[in-house]
N, C-alpha and C positions, 0 to 999 in steps of 0.2 A: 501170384505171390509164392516165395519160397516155403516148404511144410516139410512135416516127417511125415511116411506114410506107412500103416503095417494096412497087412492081406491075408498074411497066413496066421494061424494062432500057435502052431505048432514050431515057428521058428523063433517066438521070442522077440528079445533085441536086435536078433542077429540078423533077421527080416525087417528093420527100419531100413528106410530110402529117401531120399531128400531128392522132393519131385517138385515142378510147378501146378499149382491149384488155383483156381480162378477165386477172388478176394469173394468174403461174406458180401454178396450185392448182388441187385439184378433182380434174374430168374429166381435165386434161393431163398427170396424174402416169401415166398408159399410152402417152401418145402421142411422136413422137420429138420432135417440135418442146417439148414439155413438161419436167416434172421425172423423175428415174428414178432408181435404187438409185443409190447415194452422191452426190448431187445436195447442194447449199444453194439456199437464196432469200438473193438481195441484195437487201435497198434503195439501188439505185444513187445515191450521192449526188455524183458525178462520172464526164464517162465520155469515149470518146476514138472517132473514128472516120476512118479511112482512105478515102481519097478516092476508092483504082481497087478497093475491095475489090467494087463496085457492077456491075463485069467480071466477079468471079468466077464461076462456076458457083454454089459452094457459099452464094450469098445468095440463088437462085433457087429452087434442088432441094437434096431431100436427099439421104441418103448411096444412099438406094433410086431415085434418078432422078425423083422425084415433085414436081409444083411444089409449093412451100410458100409462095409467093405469097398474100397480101401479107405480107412479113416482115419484122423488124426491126433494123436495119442496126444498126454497131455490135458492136465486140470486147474494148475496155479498159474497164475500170472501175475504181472505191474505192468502197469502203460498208461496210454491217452488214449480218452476216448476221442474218435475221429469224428463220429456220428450217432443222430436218436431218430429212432424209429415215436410215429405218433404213442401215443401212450407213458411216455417214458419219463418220471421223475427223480429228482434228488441229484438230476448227475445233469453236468454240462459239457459241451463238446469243448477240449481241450485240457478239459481236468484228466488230474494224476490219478489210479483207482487201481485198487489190488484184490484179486480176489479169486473162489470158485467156480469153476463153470460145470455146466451140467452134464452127469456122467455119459449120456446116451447122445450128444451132439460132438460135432467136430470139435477138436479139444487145443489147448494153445501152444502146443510145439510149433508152428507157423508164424506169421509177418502181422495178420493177422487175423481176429476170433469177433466172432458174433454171440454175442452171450447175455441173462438179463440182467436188468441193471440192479437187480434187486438184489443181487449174488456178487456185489463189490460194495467197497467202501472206498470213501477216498483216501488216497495215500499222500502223505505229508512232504513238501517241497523238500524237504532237510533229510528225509529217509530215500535213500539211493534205491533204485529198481531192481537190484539185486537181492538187497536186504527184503523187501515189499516182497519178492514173489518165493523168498524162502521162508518167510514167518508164516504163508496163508495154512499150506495142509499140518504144517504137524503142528502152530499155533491153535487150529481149531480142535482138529484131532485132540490132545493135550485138555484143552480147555472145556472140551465138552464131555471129557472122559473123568476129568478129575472134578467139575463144580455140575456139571449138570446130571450124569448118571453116577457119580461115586458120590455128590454132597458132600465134599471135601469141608471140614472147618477147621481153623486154627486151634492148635493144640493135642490135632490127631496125627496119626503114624501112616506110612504110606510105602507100601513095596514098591519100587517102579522098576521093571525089567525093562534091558537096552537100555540101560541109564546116560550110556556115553553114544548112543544111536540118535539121530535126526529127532524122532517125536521123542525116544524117552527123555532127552535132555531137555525139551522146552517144558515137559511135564515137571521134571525135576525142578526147574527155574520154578515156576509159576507153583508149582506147590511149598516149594521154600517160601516163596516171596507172598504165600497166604498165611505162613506160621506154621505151617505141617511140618515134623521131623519126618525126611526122606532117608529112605536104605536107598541104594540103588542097584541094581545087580548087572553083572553079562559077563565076559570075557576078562581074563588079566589083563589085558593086555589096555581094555579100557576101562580099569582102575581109576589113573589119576585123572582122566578126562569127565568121568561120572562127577569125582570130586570135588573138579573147578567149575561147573557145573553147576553147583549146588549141597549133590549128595554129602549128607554125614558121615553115613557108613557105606561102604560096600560088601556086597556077597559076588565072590568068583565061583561062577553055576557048574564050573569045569572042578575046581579042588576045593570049594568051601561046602557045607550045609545049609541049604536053605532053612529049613527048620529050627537052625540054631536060633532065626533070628526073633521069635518069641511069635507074640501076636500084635497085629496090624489091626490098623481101622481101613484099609485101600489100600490093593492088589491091584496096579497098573500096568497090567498085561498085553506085551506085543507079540511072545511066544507060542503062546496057545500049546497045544499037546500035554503031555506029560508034566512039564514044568507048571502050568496053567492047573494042572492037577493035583502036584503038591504046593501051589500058593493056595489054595483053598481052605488046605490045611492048619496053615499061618494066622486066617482072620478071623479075629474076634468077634463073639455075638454082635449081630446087628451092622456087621462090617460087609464090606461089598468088593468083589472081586470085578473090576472092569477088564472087558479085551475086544480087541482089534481085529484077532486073530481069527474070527467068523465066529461060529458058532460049536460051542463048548460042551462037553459034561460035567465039569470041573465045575462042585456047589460047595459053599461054605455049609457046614455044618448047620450054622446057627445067624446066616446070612445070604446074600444074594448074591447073584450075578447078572450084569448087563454085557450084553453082547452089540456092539453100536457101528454102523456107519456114520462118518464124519457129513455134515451137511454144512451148508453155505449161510451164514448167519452176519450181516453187516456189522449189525452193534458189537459183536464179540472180536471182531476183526477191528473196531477201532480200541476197544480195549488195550488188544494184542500189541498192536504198534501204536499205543501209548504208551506203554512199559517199554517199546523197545528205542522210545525216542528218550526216555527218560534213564537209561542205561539200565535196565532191570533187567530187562531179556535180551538174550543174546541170540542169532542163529548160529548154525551148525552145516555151515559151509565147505563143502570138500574141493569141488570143482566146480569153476566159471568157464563153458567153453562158448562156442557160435555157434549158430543153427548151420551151419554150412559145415560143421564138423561134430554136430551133436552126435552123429551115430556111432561114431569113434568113442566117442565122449559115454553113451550108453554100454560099451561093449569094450571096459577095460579090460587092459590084462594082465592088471593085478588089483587084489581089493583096495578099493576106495573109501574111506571114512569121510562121512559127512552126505550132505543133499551137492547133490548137480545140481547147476543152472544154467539154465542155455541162455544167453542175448542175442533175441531173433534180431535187433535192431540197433544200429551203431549209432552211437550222440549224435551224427553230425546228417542224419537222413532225419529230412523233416515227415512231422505226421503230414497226411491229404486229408479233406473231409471225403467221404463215400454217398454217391448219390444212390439213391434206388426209383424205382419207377412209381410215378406221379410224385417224387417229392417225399416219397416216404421212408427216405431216410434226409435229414436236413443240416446244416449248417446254421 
């Protein structure tokens, strides 16, 4: 199968390679970078990747500390499942499924991905694979930042930095569309895109005052540094600073802070693209390219607004089921 592949950590984007990899099957049904008890195969027909994830550890080594070099970047995706390994419930082979995969395995920039089945939801016949694999990370992200570690309720205030950015915009959506009055803050230049959006007001971080804008109940932090350290300042007793940006010293006064990675959660993924079938959420789509020209696509050369998407798979290539040995992956 067709994949992206990075080696060095030290080149970035600019060290992606689009190399032939032998498909999830076989031998790799023992190994960790491979398939395992309650696993699917996907034929990735859209898929989504994160720019600093190429920082992390977990793209390098596995969970044992072993490199797993060269490996396959890439965590969202939309597709068909080809195949189920024994163990595997809730999903059937040929169903539509969008979702997380896990950070320390081969990842879905590729044709396709061996992942568990417990880290997709199904994706709705009428929502395009486009759409499915650009709502998965910053819908979660978004979702788990604003109702599970901020307690977001209706009739509370909400700073969201990167308003007009990939996650801050779904955040913004999805905290409008719970009743919160949203600020949205970042650049002029993405003003009006925070506002259609959602956002009420905006703060430009470049010539306005953050401070001006009174006090908040949720600090929806992409920034971290500095900035993350005068939102602090903003929230009101009992209010909560959330961020993305790792790990902070930036404390409300008289409130808290969560520092969170995004995990793979089904239910909240069908949530997600129930709002977006029902016109409530939008994504934040900048560019559609091919896997055969992702790396170009990775390595613009000019900024790009919005999420990439790559389509490792064109309409008109049928999914195959994927056998594994003795039968254990099945049809």
């Amino acid at each position: 199968m067709k994949a992206i592949v990075v080696t060095d950590q030290a080149a970035g984007t600019a060290g992606m390679k689009l190399v032939e990899r032998p498909e999830p099957q076989g031998a790799a049904l023992a190994s960790l970078s491979g398939a395992n008890y309650g696993d699917v195969i996907v034929q990735v027909h859209a898929s989504g990747f994160t720019g600093d994830e190429l920082a992390w550890p977990s793209t390098w080594i596995d969970r044992l500390g072993r490199d797993r070099t060269p490996s396959i970047p890439g965590h969202e995706l939309a597709g068909v499942v080809t195949a189920l390994s024994y163990g595997t419930t809730g999903l059937s082979v040929g169903q539509r499924v969008f979702g997380l995969t896990d950070w320390t395995r081969d990842g879905t920039l590729a044709e396709y991905v061996a992942v568990e089945a417990r880290n997709l939801a199904p994706l709705p016949g009428d929502v395009d694979f486009t759409v499915g694999a650009a709502l998965v990370m910053p819908g979660l992200t978004a979702w788990q930042g604003l109702f599970e570690h901020g307690r977001l309720q209706a009739g509370q205030s909400v700073l969201v930095h990167g308003a007009a950015g990939v996650v801050g915009s779904m955040a913004t959506q999805l905290a409008r569309e719970a009743g919160a009055y949203v600020i949205g803050t970042g650049r002029a230049a993405g003003r009006q895109t925070a506002l259609d959006f959602g956002a009420q007001e905006f703060v430009d971080l470049e010539n306005d005052t953050l401070e001006d804008v009174g006090g908040v109940d949720l600090v929806f932090d992409v920034l971290g540094g500095d900035i993350a350290k005068r939102s602090a300042r903003v929230i009101r007793a009992g209010g909560t600073l959330v961020t993305i940006a790792g790990p902070t010293e930036a404390r409300p006064a008289h409130g808290r802070t969560v520092d969170f990675v995004v995990v793979p959660d089904r239910a909240q993924l069908s949530e997600i693209v129930r709002r977006a079938r029902d016109g409530r959420l939008r994504t934040n789509i900048g560019t559609v390219s091919t896997l055969d020209d992702a790396v170009a696509a990775f390595n613009p050369t000019e900024r790009i607004s919005g999420k990439t998407i790559i389509r490792a798979f064109p309409a008109d290539k049928k999914a195959r089921a994927v056998q594994g040995p003795q039968g254990g992956y099945h049809q």
